[in-house]
C-alpha positions as CSV (number, residue, x, y, z in Angstrom):
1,X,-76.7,-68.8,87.6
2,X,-73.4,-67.4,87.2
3,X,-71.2,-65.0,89.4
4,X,-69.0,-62.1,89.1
5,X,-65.6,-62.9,91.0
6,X,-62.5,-60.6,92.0
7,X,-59.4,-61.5,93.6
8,X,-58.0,-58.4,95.3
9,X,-54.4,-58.7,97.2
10,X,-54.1,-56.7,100.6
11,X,-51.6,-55.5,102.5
12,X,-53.2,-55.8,105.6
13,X,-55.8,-59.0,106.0
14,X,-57.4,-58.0,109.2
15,X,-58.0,-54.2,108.5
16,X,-59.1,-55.5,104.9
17,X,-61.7,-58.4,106.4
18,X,-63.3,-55.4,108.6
19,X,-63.6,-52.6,105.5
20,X,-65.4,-54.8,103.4
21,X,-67.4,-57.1,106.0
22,X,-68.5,-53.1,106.6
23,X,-69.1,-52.0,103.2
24,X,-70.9,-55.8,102.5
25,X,-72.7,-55.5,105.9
26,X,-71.5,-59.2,105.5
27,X,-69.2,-61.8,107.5
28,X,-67.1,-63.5,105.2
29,X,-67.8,-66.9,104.3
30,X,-64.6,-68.3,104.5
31,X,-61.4,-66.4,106.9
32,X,-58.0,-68.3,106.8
33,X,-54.8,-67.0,107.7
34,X,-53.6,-65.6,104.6
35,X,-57.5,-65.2,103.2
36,X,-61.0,-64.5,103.3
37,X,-63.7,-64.7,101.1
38,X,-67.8,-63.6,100.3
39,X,-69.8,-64.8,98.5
40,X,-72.6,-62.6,98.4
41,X,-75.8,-62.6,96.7
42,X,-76.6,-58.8,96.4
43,X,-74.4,-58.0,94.4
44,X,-73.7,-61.6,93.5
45,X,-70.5,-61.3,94.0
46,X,-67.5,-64.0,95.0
47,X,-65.0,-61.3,96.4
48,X,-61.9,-63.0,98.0
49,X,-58.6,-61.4,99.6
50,X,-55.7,-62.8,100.5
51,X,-51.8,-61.5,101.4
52,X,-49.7,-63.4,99.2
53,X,-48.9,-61.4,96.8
54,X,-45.6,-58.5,96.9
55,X,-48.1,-55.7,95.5
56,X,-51.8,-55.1,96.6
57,X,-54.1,-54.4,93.5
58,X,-56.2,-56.8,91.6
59,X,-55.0,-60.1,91.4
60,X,-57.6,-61.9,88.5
61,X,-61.0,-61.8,88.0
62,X,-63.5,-64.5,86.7
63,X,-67.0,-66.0,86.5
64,X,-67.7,-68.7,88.6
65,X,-70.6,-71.1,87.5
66,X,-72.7,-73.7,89.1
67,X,-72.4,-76.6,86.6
68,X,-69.8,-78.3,84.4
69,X,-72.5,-77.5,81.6
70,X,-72.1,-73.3,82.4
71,X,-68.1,-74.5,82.3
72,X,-68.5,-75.5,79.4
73,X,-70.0,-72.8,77.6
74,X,-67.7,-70.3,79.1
75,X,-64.8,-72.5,77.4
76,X,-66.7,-72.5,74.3
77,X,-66.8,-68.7,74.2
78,X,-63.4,-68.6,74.9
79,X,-62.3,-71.1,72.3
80,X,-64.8,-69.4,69.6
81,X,-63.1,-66.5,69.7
82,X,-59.9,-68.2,69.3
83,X,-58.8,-66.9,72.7
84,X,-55.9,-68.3,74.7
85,X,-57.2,-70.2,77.0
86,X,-55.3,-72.7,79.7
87,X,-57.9,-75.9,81.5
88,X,-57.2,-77.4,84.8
89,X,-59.7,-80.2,86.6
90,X,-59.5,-80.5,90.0
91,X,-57.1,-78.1,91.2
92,X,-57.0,-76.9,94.4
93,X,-57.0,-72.8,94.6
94,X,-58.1,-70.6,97.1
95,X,-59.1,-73.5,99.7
96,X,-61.5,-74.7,96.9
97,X,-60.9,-77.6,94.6
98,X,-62.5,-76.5,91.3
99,X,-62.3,-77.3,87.2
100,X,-61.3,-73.6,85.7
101,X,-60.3,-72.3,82.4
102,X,-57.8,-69.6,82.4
103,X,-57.7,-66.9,79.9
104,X,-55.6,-63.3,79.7
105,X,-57.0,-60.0,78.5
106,X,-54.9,-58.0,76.4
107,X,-54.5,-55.7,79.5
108,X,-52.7,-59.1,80.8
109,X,-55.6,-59.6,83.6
110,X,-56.0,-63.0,84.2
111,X,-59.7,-63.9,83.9
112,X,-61.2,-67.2,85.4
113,X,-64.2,-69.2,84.6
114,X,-64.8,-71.6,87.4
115,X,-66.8,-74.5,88.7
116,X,-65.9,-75.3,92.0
117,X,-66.4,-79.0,93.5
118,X,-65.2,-78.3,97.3
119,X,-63.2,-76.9,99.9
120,X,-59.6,-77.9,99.8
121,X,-57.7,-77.6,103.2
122,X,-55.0,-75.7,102.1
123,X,-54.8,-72.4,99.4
124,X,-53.2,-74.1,96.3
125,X,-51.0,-76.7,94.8
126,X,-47.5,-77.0,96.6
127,X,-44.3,-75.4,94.6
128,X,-42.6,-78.7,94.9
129,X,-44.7,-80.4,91.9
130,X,-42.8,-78.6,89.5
131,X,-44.8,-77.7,86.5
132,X,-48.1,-78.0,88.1
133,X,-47.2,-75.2,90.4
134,X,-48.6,-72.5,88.5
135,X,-52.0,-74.2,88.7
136,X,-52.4,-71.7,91.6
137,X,-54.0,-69.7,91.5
138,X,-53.1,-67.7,87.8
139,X,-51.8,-69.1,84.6
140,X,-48.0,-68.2,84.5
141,X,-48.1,-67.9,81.0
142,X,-50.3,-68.6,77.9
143,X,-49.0,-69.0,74.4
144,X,-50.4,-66.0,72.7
145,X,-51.1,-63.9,76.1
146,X,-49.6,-60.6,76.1
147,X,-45.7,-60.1,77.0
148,X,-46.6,-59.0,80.8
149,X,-48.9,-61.6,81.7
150,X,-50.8,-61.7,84.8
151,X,-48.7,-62.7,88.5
152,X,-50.2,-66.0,90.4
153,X,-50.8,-65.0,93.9
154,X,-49.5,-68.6,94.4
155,X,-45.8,-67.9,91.9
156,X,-43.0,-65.8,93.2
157,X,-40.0,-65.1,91.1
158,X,-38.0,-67.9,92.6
159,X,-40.9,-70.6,91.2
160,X,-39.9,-68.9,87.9
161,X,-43.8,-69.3,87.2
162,X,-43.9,-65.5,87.5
């Protein structure tokens, strides 16, 4: 079964764990320094937050799926409808390690379809692996994506992944 997800960024983690552990009447499953997440099953729902980004809003939104097969019928729709579409195995995002496809709306909203394997002790891929720094936790660019592609919540300007 498959499961709405949104990334929001927040200005404030604290004040934004206890709004919507209020408005969830939920803990979060998973509360890091920089993030928190819940993955709740009415709505089913995998809502995370995190402060890593300059500007609070909506950083991507996806579908996360329990099984490579689900993955793969999410890339298949993507790829069907000759969509740009970017694949990562194993990456580590969001203290998960997961196999994702990456795709951009023509709003330039990054949209994920995800299948994760396990937590990961830290949020993402480290900067210093050059290229494979904007695996976290957005695609910095796809081919045919729209001018003003989506920001990664892991790229800053000065990874020139943004």
């Amino acid at each position: 079964m498959k499961r709405f997800h949104v990334h929001v960024s927040v200005a404030d983690l604290p004040a934004s764990i206890r709004y919507y552990t209020a408005l969830f009447n939920a803990e979060p499953t998973v509360v890091r320094d920089d993030y928190a997440k819940w993955a709740l099953d009415d709505p089913r729902v995998n809502f995370a937050i995190s402060n890593r980004m300059e500007q609070p809003g909506v950083d991507h939104l996806g579908i996360q799926v329990e099984t490579d097969a689900e993955l793969a019928e999410m890339q298949g729709r993507l790829a069907n409808a000759d969509l740009p579409i970017q694949s990562q195995s194993a990456t580590n995002c969001c203290y998960a390690t997961s196999n994702k496809h990456w795709s951009v709306d023509p709003q330039g909203i990054a949209w994920e379809t995800f299948h994760s394997l396990g937590s990961a002790p830290t949020y993402g891929e480290s900067r210093d692996r050059g290229a494979e720094a904007a695996a976290c936790c957005v695609p910095a660019r796809l081919n045919t994506a729209p001018k003003q592609a989506a920001r990664s919540a892991c790229c800053t300007p000065e990874s020139g992944c943004c």
